[in-house]
C-alpha positions as CSV (number, residue, x, y, z in Angstrom):
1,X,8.7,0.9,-3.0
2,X,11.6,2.8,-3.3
3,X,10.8,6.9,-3.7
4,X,12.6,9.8,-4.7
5,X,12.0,13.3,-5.3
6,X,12.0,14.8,-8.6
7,X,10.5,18.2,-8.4
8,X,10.6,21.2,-7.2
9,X,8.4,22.7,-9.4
10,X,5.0,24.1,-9.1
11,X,2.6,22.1,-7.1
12,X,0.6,19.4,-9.4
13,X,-3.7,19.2,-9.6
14,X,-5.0,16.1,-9.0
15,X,-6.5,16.2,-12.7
16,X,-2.5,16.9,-13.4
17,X,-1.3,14.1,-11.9
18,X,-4.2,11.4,-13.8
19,X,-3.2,12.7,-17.1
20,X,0.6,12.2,-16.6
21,X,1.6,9.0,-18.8
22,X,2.3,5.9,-16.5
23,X,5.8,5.3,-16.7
24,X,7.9,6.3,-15.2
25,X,5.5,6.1,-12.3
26,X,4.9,8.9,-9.3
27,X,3.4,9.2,-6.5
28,X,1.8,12.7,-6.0
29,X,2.4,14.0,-2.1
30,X,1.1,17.2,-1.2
31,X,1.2,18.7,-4.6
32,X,4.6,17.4,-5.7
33,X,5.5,14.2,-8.0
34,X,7.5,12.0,-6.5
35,X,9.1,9.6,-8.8
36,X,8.8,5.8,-7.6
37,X,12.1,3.5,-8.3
38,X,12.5,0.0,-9.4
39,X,12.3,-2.4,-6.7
40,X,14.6,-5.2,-5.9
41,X,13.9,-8.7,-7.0
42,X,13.4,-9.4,-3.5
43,X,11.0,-6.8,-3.1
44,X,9.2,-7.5,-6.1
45,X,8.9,-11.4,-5.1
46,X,8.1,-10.4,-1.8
47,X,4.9,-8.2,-3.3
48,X,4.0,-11.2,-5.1
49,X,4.1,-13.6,-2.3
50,X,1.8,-11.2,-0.5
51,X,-0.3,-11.0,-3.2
52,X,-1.1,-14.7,-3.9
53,X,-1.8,-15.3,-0.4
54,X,-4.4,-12.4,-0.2
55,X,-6.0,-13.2,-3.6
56,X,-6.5,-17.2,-2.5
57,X,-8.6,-16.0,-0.1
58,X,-10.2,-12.9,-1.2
59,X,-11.3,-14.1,-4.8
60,X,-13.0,-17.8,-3.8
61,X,-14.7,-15.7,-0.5
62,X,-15.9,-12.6,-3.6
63,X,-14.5,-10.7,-0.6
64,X,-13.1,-7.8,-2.9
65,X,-10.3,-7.3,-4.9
66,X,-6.2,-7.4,-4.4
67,X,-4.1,-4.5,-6.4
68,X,-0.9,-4.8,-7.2
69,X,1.8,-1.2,-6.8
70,X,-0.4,0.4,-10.1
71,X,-3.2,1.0,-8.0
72,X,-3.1,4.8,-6.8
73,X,-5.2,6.1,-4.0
74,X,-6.3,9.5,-3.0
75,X,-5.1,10.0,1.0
76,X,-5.1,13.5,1.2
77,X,-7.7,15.5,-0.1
78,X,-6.7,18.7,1.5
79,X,-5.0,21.3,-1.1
80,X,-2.2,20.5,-1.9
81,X,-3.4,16.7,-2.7
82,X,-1.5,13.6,-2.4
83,X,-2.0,10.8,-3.9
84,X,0.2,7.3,-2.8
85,X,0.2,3.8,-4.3
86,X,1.1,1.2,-1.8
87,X,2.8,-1.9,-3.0
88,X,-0.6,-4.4,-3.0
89,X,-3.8,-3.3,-1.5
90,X,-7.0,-4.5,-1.0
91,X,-10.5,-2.8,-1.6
92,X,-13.7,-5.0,0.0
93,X,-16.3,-5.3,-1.8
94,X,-18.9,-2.8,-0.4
95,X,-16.2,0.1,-1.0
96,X,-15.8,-0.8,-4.5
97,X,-19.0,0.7,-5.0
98,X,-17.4,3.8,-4.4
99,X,-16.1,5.6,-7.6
100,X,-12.7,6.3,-9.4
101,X,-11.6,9.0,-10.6
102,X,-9.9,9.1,-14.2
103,X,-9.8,5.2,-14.2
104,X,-6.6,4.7,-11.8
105,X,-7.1,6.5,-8.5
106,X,-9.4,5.6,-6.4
107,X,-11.3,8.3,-4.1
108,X,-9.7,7.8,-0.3
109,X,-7.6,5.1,0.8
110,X,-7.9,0.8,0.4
111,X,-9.1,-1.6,3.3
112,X,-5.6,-2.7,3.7
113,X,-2.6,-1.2,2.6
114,X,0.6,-3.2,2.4
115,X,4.2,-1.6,2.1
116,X,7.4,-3.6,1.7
117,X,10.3,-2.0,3.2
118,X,13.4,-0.4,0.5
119,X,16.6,0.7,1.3
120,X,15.9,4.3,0.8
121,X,12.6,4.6,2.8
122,X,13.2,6.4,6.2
123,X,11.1,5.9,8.8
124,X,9.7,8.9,9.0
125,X,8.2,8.5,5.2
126,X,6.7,5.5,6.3
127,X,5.2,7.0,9.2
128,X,3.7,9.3,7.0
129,X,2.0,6.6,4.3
130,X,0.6,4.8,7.3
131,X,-0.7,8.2,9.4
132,X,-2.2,9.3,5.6
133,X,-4.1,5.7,4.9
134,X,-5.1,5.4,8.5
135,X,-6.6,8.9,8.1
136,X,-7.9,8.4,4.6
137,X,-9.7,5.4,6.0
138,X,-7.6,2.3,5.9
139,X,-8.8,-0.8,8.4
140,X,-5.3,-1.7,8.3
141,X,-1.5,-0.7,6.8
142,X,0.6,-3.9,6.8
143,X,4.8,-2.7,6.7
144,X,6.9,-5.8,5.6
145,X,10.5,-5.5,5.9
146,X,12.1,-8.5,4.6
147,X,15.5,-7.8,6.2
148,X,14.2,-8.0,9.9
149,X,11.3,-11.0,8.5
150,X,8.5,-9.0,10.3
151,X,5.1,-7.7,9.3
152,X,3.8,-4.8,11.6
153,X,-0.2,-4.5,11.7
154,X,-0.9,-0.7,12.0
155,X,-4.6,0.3,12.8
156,X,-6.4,3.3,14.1
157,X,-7.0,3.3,17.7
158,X,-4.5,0.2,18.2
159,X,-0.4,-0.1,18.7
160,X,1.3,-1.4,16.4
161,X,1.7,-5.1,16.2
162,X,5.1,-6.7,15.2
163,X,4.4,-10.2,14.4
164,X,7.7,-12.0,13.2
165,X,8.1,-14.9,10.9
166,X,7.3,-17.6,13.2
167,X,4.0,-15.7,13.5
168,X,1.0,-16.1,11.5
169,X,-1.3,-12.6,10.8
170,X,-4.8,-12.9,10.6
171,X,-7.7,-10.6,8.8
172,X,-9.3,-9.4,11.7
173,X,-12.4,-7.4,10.6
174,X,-11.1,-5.9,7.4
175,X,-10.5,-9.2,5.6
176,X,-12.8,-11.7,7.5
177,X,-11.4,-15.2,7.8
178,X,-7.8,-14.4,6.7
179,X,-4.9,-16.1,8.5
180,X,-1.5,-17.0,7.0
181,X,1.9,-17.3,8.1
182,X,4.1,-14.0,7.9
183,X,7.0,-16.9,6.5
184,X,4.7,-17.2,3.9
185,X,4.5,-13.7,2.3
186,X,8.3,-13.7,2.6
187,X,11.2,-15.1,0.5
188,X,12.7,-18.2,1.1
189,X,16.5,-17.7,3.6
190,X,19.2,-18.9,2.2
């Protein structure tokens, strides 16, 4: 998802930020709204490749549930707060239990955390989302990027694993029993 910042202005409360009306949409990173831009159609069909494949397997296995970019998560709770909302996630089952806060942001970070790669991300912003959902207790951070047809598998403890699309990623033990073909979560070359 592309990102850009908007303010300047006094740093934003987490109460703030759940009160703000939804469109356009922000993320909230260490106090400050960060406005999120519409995506490509290639990123958009790319999110939804991703999350078809994850929801044929999570639904029929009542392994969780699969979120789509509206799904906002809580990954720092230090002062100032950030709040970030990948572009599909998934939340198991047993940390569903866990609650929300003001119906869309969720207390601390998803299972898995998946972000397809814009034009206007740097890598160092990406480094960032994956270092704050690792530390806000993500299992795994997927990072697609269409343009180089790879998915990297980030994971604490663990390098990172660049599979390309000839590969196929599995689950591994935060989404038991998953195993698809990167080719699959990306669009069709021309």
């Amino acid at each position: 998802m592309t990102t850009h910042n908007i303010a300047a202005a006094p740093s934003v409360t987490l109460e703030e930020y759940a009160a703000l009306p939804k469109h356009p949409r922000h993320e909230l990173v260490k106090g400050v709204l960060v406005e999120l831009m519409v995506a490509s159609e290639e990123h958009e069909h790319t999110g939804s490749l991703v999350n078809w494949r994850l929801s044929e397997h999570v639904f029929p296995n009542r392994l969780g549930r699969v979120y789509t970019s509206n799904r906002g998560y809580v990954t720092g709770p230090d002062s100032p707060v950030t709040s970030r909302m990948p572009d599909i996630s998934f939340v198991s089952t047993e940390r569903l239990a866990r609650s929300d806060l003001a119906g869309m942001l969720y207390d601390g970070a998803p299972d898995l955390a998946v972000e397809i790669l814009s034009d206007s991300n740097t890598p160092a912003e990406i480094a960032q989302k994956i270092e704050e959902y690792i530390n806000a207790g993500s299992r795994a951070v997927w990072v697609i990027d269409i343009d180089a047809r790879t998915l990297t598998v980030h994971a604490a403890g663990a390098s990172p694993l660049v599979l390309t699309d000839a590969d196929a990623v599995g689950g591994g033990d935060y989404l038991p029993g998953f195993a698809c073909a990167v080719a699959d979560m990306l669009p069709e070359t021309g």
